[in-house]
C-alpha positions in Angstrom: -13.7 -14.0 -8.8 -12.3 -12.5 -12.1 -15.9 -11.3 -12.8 -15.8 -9.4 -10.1 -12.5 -8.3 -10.4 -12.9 -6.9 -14.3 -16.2 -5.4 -12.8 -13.8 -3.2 -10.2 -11.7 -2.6 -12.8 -14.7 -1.3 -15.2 -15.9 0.8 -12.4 -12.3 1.9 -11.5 -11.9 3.6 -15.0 -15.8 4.6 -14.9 -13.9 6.9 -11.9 -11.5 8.0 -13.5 -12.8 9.1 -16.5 -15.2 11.5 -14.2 -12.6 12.7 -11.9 -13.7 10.7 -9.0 -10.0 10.9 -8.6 -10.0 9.0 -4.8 -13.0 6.9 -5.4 -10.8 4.9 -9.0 -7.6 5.3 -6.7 -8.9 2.9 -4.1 -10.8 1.3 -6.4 -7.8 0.8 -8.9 -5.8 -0.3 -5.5 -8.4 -2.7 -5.0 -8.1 -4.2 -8.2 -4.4 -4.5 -8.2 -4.7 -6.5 -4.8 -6.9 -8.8 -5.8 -4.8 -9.3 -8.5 -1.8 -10.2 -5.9 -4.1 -12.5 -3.9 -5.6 -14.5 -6.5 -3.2 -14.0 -9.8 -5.6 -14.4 -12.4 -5.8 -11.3 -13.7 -4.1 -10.6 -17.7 -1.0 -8.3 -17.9 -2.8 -5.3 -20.0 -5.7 -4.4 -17.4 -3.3 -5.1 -14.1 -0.9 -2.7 -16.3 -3.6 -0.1 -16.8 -4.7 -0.1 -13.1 -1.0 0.5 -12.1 -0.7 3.5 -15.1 -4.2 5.2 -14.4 -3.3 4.8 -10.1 0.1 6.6 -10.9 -1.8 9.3 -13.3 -3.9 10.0 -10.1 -0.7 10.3 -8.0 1.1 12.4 -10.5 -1.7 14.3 -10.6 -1.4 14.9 -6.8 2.3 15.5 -7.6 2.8 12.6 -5.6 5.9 12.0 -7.9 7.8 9.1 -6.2 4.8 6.7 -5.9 3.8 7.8 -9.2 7.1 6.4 -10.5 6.5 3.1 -8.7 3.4 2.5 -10.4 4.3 3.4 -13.9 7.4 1.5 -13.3 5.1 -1.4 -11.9 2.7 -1.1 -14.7 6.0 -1.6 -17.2 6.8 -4.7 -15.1 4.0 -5.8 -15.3 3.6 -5.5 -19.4 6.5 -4.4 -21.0 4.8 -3.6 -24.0 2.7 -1.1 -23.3 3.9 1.9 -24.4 2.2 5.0 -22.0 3.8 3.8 -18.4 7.2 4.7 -20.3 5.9 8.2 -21.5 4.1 9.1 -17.7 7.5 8.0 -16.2 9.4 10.2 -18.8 7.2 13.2 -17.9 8.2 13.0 -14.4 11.6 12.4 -14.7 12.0 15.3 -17.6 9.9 17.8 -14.7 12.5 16.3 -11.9 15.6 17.3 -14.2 16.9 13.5 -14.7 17.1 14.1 -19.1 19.1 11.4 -19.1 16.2 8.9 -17.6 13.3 10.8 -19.1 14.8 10.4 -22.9 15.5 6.6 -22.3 11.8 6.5 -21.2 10.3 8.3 -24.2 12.8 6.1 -26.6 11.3 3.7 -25.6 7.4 4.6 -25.6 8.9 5.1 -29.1 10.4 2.1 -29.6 6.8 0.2 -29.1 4.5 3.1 -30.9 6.9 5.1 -33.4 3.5 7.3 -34.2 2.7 8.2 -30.7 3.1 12.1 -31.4 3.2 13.5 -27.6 6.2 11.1 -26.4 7.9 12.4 -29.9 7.4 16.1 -28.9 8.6 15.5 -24.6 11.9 13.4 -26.1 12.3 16.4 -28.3 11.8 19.1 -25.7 14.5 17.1 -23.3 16.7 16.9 -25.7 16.9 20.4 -26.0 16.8 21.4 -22.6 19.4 18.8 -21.3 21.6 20.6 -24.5 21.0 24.1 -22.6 21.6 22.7 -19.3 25.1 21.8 -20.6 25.8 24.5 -22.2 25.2 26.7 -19.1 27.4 24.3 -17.2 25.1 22.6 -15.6 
């Protein structure tokens, strides 16, 4: 069974990496099930499906079940660093600074060279500065 499960997830990123956006989202989901039915599957690929599933639903701007997978993918391996940043980014687009810069901190925290997650908690910093400025 985990042969065939590492194959879905092969072919799920396969998907992805072509833009077969709906084809790696079901394929990702079925991944991630099998994964609850027969729990054999290792923390960094079930924590990959659940990221690259919520990229696909971020890129849908399907933002609130976006957050539930990056924030299932984070549950699911804490240290991995690019759930945090893909949360942050939706958070710092929905206006919640405060939640974005703890979530880039943190992608921080596990990969101090990860350059884009440096530039977002940069760019939130600022902007939650001019938010309070202007009384926000």
């Amino acid at each position: 069974m985990e042969e065939v499960c590492s194959q879905t997830l092969e072919y799920a990123h396969s998907e992805f990496k072509r833009q077969n956006y709906k084809r790696a989202e079901d394929l990702y989901t079925k991944f991630i099930s099998s994964c609850a039915q027969f729990r054999e599957c290792e923390a960094s690929k079930l924590a990959s499906a659940y990221n690259n599933r919520g990229q696909i639903k971020y890129l849908r701007v399907d933002f609130d079940e976006a957050v539930e997978d990056f924030t299932s993918a984070i549950q699911t391996d804490c240290r991995f660093e690019i759930p945090f940043y893909n949360r942050g980014l939706i958070r710092y687009r929905l206006g919640f600074f405060n939640e974005a810069k703890s979530d880039f901190q943190q992608a921080l925290k596990l990969n101090p060279d990860f350059e884009d997650a440096k530039d977002s908690l940069q760019q939130t910093l600022l902007d939650q500065q001019h938010k309070t400025e202007r009384g926000y």
